[in-house]
DSSP file (Angstrom, degrees, kcal/mol; ACC not computed):
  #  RESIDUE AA STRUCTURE BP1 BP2  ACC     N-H-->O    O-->H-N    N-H-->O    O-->H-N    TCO  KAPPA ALPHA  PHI   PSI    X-CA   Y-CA   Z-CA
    1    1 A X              0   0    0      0, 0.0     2,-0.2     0, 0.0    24,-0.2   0.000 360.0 360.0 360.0 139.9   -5.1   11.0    4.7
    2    2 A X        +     0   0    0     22,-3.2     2,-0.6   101,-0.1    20,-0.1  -0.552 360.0 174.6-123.4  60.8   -4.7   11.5    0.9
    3    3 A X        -     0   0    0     -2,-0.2   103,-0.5    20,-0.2     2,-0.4  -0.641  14.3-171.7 -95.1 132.6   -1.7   13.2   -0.6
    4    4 A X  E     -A   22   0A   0     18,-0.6    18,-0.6    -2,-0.6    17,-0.1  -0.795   9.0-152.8-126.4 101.8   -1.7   13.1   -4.5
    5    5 A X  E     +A   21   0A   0     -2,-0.4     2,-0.4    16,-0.2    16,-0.2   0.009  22.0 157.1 -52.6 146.3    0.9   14.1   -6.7
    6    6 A X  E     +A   20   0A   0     14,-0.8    14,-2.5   102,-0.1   102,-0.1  -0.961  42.3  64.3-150.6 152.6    0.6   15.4  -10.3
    7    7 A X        +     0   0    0     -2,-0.4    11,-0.5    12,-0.2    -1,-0.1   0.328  68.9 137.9 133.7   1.8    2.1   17.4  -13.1
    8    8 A X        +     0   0    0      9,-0.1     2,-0.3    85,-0.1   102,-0.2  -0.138  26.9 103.2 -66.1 154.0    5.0   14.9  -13.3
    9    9 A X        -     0   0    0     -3,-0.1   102,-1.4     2,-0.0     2,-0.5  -0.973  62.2 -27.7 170.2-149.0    6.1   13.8  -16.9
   10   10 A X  E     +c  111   0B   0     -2,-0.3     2,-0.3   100,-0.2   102,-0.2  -0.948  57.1 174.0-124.2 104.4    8.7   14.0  -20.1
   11   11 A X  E     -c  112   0B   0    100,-3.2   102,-2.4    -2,-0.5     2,-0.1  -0.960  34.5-118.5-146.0 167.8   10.6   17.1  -20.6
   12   12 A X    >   -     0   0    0     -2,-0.3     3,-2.4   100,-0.2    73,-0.3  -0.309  43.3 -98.1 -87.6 148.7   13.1   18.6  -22.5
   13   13 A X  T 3  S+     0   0    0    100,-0.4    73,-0.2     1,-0.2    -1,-0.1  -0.459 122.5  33.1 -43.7 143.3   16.7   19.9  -20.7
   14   14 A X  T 3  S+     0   0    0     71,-2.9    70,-0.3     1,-0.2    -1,-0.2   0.503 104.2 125.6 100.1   3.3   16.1   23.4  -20.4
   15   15 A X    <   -     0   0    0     -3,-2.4    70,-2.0    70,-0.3    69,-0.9  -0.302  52.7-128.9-108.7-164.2   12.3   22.7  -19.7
   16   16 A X  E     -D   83   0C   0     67,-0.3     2,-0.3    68,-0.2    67,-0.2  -0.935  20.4-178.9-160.1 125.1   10.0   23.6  -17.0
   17   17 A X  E     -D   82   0C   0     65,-2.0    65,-2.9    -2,-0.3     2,-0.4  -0.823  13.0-156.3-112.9 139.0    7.3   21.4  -14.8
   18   18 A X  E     -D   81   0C   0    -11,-0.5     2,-0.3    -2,-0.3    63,-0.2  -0.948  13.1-160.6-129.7 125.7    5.0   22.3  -12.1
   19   19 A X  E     -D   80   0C   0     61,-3.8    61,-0.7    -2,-0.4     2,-0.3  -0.597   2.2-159.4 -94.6 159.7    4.1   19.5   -9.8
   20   20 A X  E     -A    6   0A   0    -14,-2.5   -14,-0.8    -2,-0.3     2,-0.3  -0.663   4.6-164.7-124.3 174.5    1.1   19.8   -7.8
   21   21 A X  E     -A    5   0A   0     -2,-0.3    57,-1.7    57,-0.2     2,-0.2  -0.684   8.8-164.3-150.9 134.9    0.4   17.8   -4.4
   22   22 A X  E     -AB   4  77A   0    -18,-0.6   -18,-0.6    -2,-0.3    55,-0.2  -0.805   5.0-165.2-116.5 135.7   -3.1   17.7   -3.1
   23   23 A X        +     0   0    0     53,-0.6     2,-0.4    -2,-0.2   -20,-0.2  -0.075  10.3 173.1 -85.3 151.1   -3.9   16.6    0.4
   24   24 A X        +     0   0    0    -22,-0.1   -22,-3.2     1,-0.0     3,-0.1  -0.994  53.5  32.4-154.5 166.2   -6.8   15.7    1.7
   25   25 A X  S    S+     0   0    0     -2,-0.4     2,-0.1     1,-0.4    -1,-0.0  -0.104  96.9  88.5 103.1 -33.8   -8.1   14.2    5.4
   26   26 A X  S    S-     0   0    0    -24,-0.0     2,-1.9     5,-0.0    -1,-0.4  -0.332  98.5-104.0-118.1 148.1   -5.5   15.8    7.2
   27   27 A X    >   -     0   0    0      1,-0.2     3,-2.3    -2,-0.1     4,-0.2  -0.639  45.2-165.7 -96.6  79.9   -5.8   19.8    8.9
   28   28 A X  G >  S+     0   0    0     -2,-1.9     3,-1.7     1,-0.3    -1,-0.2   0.845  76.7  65.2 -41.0 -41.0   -3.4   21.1    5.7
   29   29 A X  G 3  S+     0   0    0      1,-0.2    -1,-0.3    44,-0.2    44,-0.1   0.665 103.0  46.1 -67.4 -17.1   -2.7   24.5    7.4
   30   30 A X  G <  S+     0   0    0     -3,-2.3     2,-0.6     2,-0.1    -1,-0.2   0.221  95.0  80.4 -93.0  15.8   -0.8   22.9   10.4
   31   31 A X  S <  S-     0   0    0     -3,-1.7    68,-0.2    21,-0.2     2,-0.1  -0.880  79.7-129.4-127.3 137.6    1.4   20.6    8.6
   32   32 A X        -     0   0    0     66,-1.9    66,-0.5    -2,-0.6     2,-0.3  -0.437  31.8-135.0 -72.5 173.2    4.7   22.0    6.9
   33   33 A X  E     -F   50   0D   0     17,-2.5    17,-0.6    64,-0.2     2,-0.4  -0.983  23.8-174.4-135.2 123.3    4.8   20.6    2.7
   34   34 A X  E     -FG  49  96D   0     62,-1.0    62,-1.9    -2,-0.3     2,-0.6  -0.943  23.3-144.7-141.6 149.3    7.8   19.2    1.3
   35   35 A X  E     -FG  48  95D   0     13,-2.1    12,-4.0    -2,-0.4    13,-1.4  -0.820  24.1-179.3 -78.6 112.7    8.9   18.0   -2.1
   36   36 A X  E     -FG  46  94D   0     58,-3.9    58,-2.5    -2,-0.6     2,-0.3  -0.614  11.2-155.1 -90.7 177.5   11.4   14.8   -2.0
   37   37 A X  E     -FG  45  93D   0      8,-2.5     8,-3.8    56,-0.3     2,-0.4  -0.907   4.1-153.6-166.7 128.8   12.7   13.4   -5.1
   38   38 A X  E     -FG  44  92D   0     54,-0.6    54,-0.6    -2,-0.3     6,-0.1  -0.886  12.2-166.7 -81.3  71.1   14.0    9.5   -5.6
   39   39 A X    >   -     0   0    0      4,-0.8     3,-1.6    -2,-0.4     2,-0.4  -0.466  40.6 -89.0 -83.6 168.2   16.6    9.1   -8.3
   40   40 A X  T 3  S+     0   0    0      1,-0.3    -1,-0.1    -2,-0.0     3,-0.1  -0.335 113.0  11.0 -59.7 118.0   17.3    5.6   -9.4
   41   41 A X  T 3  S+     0   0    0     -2,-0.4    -1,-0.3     1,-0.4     2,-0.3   0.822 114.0 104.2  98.6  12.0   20.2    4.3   -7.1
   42   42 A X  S <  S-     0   0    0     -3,-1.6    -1,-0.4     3,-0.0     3,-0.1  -0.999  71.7-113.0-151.8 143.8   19.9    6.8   -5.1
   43   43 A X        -     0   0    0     -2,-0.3    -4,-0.8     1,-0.2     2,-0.4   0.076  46.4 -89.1 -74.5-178.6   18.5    7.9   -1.6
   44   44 A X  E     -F   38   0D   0     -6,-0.1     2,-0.3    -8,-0.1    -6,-0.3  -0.762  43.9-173.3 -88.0 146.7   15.7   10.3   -1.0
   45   45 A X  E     -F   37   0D   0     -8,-3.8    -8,-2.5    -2,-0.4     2,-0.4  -0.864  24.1-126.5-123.4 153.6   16.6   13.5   -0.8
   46   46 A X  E     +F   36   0D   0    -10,-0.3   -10,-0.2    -2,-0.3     3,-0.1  -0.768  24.4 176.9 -91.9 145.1   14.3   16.6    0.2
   47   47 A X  E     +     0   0D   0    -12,-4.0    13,-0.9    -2,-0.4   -11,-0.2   0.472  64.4  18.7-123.5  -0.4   14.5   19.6   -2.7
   48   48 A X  E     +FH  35  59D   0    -13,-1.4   -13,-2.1    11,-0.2    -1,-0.3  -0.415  50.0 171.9 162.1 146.1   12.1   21.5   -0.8
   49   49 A X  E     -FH  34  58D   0      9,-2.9     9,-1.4   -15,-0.2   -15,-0.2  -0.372   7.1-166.8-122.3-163.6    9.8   23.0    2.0
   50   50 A X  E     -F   33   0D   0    -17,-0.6   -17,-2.5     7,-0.2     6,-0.1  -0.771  29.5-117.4 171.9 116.9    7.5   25.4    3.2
   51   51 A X    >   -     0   0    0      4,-1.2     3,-0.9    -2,-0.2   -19,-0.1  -0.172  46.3 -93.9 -60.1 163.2    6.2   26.2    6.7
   52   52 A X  T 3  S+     0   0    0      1,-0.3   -21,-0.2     2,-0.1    -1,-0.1   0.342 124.1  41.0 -78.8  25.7    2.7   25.8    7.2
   53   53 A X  T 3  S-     0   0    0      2,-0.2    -1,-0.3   -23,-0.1    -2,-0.1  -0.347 129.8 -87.7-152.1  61.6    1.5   28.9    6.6
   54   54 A X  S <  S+     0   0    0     -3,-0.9     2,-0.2     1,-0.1    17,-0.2   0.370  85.2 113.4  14.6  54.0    3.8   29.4    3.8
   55   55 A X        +     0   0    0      1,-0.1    -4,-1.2     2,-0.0    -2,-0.2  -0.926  48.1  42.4-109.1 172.5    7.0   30.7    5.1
   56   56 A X  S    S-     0   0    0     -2,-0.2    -1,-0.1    -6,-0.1    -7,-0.1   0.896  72.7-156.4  81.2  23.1   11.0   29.8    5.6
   57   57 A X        -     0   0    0     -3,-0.1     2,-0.4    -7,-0.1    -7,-0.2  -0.115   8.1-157.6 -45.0 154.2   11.0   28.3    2.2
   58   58 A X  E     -H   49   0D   0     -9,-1.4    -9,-2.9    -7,-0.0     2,-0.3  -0.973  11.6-173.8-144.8 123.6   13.9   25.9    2.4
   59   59 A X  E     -H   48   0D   0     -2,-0.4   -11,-0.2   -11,-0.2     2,-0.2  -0.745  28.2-123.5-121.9 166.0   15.9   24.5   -0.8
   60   60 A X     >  -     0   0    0    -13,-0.9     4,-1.0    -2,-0.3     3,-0.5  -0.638  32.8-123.5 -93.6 175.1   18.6   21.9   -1.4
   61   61 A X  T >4 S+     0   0    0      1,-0.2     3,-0.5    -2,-0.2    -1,-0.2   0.888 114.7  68.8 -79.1 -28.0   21.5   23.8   -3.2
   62   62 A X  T 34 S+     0   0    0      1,-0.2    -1,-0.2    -3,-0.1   -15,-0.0   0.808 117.9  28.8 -76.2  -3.0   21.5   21.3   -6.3
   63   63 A X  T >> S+     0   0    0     -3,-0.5     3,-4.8     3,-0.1     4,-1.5   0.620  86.2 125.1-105.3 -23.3   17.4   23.5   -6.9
   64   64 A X  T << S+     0   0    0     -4,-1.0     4,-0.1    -3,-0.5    -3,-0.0  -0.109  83.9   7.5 -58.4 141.7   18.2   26.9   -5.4
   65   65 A X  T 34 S+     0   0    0      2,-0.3    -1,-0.3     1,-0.2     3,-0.1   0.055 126.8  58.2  90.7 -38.0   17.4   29.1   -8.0
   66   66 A X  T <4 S+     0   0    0     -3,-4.8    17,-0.4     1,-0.1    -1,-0.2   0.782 101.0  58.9-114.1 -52.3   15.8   27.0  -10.5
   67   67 A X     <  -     0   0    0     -4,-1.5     2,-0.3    15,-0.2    -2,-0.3  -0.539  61.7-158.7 -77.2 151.5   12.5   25.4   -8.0
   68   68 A X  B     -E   81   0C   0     13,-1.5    13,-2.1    -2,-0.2     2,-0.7  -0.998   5.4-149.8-127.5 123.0    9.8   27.5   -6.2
   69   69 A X        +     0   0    0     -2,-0.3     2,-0.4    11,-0.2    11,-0.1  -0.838  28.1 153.8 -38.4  75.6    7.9   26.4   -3.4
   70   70 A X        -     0   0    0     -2,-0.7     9,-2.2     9,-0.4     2,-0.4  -0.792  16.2-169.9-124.3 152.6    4.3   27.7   -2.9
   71   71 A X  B     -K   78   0E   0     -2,-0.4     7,-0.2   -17,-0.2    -2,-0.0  -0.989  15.2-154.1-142.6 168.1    0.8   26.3   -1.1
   72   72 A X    >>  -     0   0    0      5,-1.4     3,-1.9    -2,-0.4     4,-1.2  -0.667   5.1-170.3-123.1  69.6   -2.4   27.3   -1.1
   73   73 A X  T 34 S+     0   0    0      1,-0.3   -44,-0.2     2,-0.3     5,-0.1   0.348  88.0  70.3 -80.0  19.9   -4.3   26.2    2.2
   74   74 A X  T 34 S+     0   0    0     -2,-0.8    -1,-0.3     3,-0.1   -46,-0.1   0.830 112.8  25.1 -31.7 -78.2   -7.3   27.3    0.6
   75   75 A X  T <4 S-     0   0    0     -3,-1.9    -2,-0.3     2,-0.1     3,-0.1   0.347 101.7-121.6 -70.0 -12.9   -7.0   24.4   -1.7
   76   76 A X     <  +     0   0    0     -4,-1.2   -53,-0.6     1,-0.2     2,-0.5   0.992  69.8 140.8  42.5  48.5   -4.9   21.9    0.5
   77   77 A X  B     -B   22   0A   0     -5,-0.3    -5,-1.4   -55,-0.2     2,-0.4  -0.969  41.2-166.9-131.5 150.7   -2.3   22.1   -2.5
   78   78 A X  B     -K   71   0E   0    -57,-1.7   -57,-0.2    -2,-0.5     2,-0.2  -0.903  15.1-168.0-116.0 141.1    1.2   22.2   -2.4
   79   79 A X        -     0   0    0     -9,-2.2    -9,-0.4    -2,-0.4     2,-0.3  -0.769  15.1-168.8-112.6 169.1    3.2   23.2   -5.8
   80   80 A X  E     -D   19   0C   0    -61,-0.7   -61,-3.8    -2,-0.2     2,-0.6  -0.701  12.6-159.5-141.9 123.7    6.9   23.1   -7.0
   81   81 A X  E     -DE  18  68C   0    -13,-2.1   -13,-1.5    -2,-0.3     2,-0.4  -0.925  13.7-153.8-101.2 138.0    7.4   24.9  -10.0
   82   82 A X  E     -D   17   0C   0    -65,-2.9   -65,-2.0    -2,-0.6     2,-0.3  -0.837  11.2-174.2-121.2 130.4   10.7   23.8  -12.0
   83   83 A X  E     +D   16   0C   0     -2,-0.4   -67,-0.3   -17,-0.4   -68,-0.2  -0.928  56.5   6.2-125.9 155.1   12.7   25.4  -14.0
   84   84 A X  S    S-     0   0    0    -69,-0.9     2,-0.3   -70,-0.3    -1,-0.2   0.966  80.5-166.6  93.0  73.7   15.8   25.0  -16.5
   85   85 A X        -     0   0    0    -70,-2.0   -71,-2.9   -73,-0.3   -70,-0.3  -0.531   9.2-166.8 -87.2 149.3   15.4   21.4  -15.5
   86   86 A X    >   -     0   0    0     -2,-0.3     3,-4.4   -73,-0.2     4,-0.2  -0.907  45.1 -88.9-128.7 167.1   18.8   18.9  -16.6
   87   87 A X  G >  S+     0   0    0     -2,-0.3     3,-1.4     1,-0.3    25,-0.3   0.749 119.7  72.5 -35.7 -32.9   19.0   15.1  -16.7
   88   88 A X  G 3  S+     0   0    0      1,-0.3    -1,-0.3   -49,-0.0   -49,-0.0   0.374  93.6  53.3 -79.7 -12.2   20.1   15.2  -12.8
   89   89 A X  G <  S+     0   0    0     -3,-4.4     2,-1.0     2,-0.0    -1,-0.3   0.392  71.6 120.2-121.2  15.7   16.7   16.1  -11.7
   90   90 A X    <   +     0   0    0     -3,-1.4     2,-0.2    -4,-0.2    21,-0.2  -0.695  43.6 113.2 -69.5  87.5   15.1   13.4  -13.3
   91   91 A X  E    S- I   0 110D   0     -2,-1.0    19,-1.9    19,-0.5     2,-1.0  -0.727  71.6 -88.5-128.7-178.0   13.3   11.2  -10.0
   92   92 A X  E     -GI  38 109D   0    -54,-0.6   -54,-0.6    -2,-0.2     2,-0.5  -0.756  49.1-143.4-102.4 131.4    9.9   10.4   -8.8
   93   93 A X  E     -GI  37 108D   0     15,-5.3    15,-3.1    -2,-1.0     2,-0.3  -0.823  11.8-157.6-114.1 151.8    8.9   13.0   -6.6
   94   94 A X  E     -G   36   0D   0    -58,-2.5   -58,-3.9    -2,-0.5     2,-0.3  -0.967  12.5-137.8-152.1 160.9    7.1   12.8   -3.9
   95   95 A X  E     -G   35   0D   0     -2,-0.3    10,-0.9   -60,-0.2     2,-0.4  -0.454  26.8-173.5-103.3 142.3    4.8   15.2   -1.7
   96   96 A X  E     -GJ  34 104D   0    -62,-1.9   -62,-1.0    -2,-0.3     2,-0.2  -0.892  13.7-168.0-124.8 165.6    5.2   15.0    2.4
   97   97 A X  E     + J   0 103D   0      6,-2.0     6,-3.3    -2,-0.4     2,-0.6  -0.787  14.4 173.0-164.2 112.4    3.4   16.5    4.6
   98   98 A X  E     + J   0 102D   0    -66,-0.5   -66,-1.9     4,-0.2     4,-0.2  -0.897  29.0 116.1-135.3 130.8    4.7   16.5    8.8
   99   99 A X  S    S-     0   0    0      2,-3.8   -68,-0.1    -2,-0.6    -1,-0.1  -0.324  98.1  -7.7-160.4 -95.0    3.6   18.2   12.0
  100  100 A X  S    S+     0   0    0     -2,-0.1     2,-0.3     0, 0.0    -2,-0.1   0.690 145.4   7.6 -91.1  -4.9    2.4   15.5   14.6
  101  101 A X  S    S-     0   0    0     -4,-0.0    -2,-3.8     2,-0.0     2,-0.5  -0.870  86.5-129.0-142.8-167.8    2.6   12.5   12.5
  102  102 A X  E     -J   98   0D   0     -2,-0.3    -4,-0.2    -4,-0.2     2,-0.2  -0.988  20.3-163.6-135.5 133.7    4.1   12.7    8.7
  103  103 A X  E     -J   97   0D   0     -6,-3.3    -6,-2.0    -2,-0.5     2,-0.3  -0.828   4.3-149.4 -95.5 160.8    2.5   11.4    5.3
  104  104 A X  E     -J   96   0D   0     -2,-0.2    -8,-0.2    -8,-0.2  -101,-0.1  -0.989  11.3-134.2-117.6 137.2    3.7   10.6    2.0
  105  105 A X        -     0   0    0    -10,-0.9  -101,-0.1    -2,-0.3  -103,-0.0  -0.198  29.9-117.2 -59.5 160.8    2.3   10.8   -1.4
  106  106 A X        -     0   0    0   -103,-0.5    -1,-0.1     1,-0.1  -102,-0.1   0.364  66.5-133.4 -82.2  -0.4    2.8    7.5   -4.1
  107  107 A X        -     0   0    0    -15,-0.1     2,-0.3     1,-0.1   -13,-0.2   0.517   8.1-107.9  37.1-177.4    4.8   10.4   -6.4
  108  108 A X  E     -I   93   0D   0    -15,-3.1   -15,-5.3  -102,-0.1     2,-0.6  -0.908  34.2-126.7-145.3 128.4    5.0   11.7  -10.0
  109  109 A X  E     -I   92   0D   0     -2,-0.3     2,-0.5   -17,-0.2   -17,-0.2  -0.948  15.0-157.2-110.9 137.9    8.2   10.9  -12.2
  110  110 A X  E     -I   91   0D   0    -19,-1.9   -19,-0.5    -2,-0.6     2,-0.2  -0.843   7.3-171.7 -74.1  78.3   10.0   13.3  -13.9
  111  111 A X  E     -c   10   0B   0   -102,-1.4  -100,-3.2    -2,-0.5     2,-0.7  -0.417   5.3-165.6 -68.1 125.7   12.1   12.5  -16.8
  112  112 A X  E     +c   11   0B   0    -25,-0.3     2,-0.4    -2,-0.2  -100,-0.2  -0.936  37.5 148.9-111.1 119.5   14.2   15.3  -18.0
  113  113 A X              0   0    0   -102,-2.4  -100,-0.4    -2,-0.7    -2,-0.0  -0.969 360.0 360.0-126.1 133.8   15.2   14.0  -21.3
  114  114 A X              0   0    0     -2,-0.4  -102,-0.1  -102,-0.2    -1,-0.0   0.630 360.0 360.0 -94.4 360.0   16.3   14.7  -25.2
């Protein structure tokens, strides 16, 4: 089982990221997707999910509003696009994927920066 973030990077406050996950090995459409995120010093937290047949999105309050949740189980991809990003959401994010066992992806940092 393979999940591999991308789309991580160096953005401005105010800016917008879309992270990508794709899985592979694994039967995509039966496993729920969440995005966690790892700030320095800090535990992991989950910022968002998505049943596996992409409903029930579920957000932490500090994202509501500003991340979207979507998959494509076409593709075995999971997305989060972020928006009106601040310094505070600057972590590595990282892609899960749980139904009878859980994986994690190696994650994508985000620096939100001036």
């Amino acid at each position: 089982v393979q999940l591999v973030e991308s789309g991580g990077g160096l953005v401005q406050p105010g800016g917008s990221l879309r992270l990508s996950c794709a899985a592979s090995g694994l039967a995509f459409s039966r496993y729920a997707m969440s995005w966690y995120r790892q700030a320095p010093g800090k535990e992991r937290e989950r910022v968002a999910a998505i049943s596996n047949i992409g409903t029930s999105p579920y957000y932490a309050d500090s994202v509501k509003g500003r991340f979207t949740i979507s998959r494509d189980n076409a593709r075995n991809t999971v997305s989060l696009q972020m928006n009106s990003l601040t310094p505070e959401d600057t972590a590595v994010y990282y892609c899960n994927a749980r139904w009878e066992a859980q994986y994690w992806g190696k994650g994508t940092l985000v620096t939100v920066s001036s």
